[in-house]
C-alpha positions as CSV (number, residue, x, y, z in Angstrom):
1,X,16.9,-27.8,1.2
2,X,14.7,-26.4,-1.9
3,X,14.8,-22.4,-1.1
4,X,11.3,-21.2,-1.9
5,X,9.9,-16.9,-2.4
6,X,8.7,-15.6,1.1
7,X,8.1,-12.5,3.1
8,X,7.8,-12.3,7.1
9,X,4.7,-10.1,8.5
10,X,5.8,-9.5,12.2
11,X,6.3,-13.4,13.5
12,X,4.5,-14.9,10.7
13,X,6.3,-16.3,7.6
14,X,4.1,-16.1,4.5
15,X,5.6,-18.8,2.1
16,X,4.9,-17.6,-1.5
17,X,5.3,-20.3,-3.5
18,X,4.0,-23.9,-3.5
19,X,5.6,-27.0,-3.1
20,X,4.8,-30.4,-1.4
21,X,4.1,-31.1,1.6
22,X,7.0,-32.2,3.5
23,X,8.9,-29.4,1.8
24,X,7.0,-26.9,2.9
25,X,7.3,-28.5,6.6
26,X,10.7,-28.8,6.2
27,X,11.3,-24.9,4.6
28,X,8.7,-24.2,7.7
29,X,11.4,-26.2,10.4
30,X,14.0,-24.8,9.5
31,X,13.0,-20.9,9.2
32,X,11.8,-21.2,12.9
33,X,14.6,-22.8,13.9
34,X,16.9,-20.3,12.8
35,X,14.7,-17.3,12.8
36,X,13.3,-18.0,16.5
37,X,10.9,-15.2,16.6
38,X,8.7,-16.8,13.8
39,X,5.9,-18.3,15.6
40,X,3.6,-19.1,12.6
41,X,4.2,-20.2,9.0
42,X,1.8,-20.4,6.7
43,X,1.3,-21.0,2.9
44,X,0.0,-18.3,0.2
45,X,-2.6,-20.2,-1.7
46,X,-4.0,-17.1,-3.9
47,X,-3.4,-14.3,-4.8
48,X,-4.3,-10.9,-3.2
49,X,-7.4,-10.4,-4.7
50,X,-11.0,-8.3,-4.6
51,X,-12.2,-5.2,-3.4
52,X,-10.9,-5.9,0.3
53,X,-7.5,-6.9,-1.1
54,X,-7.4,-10.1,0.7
55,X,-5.7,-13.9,-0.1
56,X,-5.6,-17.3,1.0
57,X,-3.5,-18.4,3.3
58,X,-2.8,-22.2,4.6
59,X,-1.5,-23.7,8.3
60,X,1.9,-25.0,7.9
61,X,3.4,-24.7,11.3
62,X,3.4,-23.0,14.4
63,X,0.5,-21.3,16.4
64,X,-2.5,-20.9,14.1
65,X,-3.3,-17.5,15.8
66,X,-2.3,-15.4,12.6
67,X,-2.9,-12.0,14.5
68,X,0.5,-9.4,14.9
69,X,2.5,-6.8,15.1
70,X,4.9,-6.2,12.3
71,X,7.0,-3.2,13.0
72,X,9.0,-1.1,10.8
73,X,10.6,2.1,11.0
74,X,9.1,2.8,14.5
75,X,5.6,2.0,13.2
76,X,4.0,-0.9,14.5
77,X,1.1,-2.4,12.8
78,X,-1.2,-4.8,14.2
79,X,-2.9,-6.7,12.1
80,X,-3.9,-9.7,10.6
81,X,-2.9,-11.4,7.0
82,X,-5.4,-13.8,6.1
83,X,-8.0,-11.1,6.7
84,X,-6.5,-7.4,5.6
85,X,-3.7,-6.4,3.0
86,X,-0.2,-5.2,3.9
87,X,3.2,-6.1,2.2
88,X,6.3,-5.2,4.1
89,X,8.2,-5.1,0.8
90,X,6.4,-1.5,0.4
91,X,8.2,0.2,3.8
92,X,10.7,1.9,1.8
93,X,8.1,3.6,-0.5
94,X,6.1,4.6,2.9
95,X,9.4,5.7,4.0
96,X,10.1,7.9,1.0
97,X,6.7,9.3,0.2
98,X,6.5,10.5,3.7
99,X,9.9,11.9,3.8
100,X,8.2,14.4,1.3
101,X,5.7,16.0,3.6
102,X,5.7,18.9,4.3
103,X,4.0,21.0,7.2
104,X,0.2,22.5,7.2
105,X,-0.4,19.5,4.0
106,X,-3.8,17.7,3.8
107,X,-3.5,14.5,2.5
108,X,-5.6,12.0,1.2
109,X,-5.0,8.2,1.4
110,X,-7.7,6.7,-1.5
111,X,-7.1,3.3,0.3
112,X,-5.6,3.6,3.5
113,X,-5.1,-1.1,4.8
114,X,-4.5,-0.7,7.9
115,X,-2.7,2.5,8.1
116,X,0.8,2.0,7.0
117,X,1.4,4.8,4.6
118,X,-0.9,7.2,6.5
119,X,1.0,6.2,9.9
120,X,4.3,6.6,8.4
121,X,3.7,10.0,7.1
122,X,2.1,11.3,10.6
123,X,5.2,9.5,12.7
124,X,7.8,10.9,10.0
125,X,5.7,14.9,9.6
126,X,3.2,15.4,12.6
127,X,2.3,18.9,11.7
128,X,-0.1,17.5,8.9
129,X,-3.2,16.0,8.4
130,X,-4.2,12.8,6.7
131,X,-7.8,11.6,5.6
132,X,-7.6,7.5,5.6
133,X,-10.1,5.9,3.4
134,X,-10.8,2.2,4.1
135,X,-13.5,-0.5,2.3
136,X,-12.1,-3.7,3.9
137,X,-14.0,-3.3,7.6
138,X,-11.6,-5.7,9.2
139,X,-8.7,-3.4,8.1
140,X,-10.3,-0.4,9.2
141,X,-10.7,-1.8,13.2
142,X,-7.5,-2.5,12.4
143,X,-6.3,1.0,11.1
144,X,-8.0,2.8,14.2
145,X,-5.8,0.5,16.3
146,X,-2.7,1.1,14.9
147,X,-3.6,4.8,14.9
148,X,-4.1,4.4,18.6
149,X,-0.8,2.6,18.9
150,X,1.5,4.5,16.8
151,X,-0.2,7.9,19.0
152,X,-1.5,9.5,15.9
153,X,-5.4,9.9,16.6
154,X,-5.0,13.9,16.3
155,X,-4.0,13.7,13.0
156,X,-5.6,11.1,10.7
157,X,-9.2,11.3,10.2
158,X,-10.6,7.5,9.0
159,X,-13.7,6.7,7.0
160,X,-14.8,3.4,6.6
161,X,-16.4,3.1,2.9
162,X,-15.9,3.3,-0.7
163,X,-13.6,5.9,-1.7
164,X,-15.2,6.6,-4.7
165,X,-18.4,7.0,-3.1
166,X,-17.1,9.3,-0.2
167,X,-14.8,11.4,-1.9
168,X,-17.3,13.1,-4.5
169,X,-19.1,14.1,-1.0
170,X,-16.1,15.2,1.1
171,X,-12.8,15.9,-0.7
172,X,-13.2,17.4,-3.7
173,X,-10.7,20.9,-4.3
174,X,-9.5,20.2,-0.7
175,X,-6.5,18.3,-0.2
176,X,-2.8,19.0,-1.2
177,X,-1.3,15.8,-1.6
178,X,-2.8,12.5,-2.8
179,X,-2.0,8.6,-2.3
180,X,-3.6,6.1,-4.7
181,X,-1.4,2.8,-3.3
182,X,-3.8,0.5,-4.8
183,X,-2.5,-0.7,-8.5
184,X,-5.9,-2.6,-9.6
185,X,-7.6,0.8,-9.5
186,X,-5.0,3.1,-11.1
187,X,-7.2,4.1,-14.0
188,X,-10.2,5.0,-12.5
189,X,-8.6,6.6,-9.4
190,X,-6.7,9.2,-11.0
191,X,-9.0,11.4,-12.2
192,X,-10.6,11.4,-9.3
193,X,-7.6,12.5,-7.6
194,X,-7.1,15.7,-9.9
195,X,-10.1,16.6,-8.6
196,X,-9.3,16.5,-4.9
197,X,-6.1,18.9,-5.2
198,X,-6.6,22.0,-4.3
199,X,-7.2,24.9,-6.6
200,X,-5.8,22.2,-9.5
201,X,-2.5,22.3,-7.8
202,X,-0.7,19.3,-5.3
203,X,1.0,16.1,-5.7
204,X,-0.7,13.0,-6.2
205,X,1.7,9.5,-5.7
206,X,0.0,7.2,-8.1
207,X,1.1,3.0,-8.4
208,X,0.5,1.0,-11.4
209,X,1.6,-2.6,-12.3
210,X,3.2,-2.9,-16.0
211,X,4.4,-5.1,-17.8
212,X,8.2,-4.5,-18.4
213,X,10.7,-6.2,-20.5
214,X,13.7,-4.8,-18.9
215,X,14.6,-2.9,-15.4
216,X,14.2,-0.1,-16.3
217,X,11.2,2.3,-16.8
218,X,10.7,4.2,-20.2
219,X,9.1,7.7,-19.8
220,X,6.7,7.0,-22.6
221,X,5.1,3.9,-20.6
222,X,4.8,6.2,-17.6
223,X,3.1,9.3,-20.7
224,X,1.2,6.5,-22.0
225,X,-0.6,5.3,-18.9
226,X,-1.3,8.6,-18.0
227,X,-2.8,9.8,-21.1
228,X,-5.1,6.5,-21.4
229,X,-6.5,7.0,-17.6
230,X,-7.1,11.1,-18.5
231,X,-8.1,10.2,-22.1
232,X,-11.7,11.3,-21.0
233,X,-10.6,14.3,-18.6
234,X,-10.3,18.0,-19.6
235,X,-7.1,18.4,-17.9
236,X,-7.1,22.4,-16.2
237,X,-3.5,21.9,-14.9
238,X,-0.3,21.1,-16.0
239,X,1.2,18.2,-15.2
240,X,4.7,17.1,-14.6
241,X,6.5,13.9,-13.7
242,X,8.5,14.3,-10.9
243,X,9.6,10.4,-10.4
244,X,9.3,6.8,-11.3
245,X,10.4,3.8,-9.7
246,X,9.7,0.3,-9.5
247,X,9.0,-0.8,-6.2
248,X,8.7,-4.3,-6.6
249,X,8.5,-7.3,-8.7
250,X,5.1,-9.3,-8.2
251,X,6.0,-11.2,-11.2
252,X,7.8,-12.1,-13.8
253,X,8.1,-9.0,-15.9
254,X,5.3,-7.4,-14.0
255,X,6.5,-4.4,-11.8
256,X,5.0,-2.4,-9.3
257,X,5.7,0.8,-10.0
258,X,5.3,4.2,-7.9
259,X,4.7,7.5,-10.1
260,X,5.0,11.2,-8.7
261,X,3.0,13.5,-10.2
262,X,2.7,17.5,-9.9
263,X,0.2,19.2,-11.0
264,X,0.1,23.5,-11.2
265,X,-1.1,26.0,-12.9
């Protein structure tokens, strides 16, 4: 049996890479069979892509309803694939990010899915408060439910829009700690995080995808990124980088990678 790349979303399995058809039917059997609480498999035809963060998927086997709940941590989710973005190969980064919390902190989540960062941190530091900022409609229905679910509606405010456009209006010198979890906007959402932190001073978690030609991370890729998306800013602050990690591989050579930043005076 050919083994082929795949991740599992609550009871859906999300084969990754193609192959023909009775493989894929056969990888599908045999998944199910020994995984018995996969109800669905289905095949990734494209990649996440867009604005809304949304790919192709194609019927393999099972039910065709591709709605769930994927739970992790104590968080459920509900949600589903083929129309909203979430990867569970990111829980540990939720996990760690919120583990870093701290009480009384506003937070802003640039683009909040449907909730699984801003969830995490609520479930993990409920004295806090986190604004959740959503373009993707379906995932924002689908962020107010899992809200709902995970018993976090006192905490995290969600706006359905375009974060740039909102944040100018709402957030700017407000917030203490920023997330920018979305890679394909890395450059252009960084300075407009600066400007969110409070007095010039917070923490803003930044991800970036880069190309890398070994496991490990140099600090002067992490220096250079930084300087080329703040090449046009007057920086106030000082800036420090607390940490650097990849999170995943998406390809090969090309890492997902999670950057801690501090900012002060």
């Amino acid at each position: 049996m050919k083994s082929l790349a795949f991740e599992i979303i609550g009871e859906i399995l999300i084969i990754r890479e193609s192959a023909d058809d009775k493989i894929l039917k056969d990888f599908a059997k045999e998944k199910m069979k020994k995984h018995t609480y996969i109800k669905t498999v289905v095949l990734q035809t494209a990649k996440v892509q867009g604005q809304e963060r949304t790919r192709e998927l194609r019927y393999i086997l099972g039910s065709q309803n591709l709605e769930t709940i994927h739970s992790e941590y104590g968080c459920q989710y509900l949600l589903n694939p083929l129309d909203t973005f979430f990867s569970p190969r990111l829980s540990f980064e939720r996990q760690r990010i919120a583990c870093l919390v701290n009480e009384d902190e506003v937070i802003l989540n640039f683009f909040a899915g449907v909730g699984p960062f801003s969830i995490a941190i609520a479930r993990k530091q409920p004295k806090c408060f986190i604004n959740s900022i959503e373009i993707n409609q379906k995932s924002c229905r689908y962020m107010k439910k899992n809200v709902e679910l995970n018993k976090c509606e006192d905490i995290i405010a969600i706006y359905c829009g375009d974060a740039f456009e909102i944040i100018p209006q709402k957030f700017l010198n407000s917030i203490d700690r920023v997330l920018l979890p979305l890679p394909m906007e890395s450059e252009r959402s960084l300075p407009l995080a600066i400007k969110c932190l409070k007095g010039g001073e917070g923490t803003i978690h930044w991800q970036i995808t880069e190309h890398l030609d070994s496991k490990d991370i140099e600090l002067t890729m992490v220096e250079k990124r930084i300087c080329k998306s703040l090449s046009k800013e007057s920086l106030e602050s000082k800036l420090k980088i607390e940490e650097y990690r990849v999170i995943r591989w998406i390809a090969p050579r090309i890492a997902h990678i999670a950057i801690d930043l501090k900012l002060f005076k």
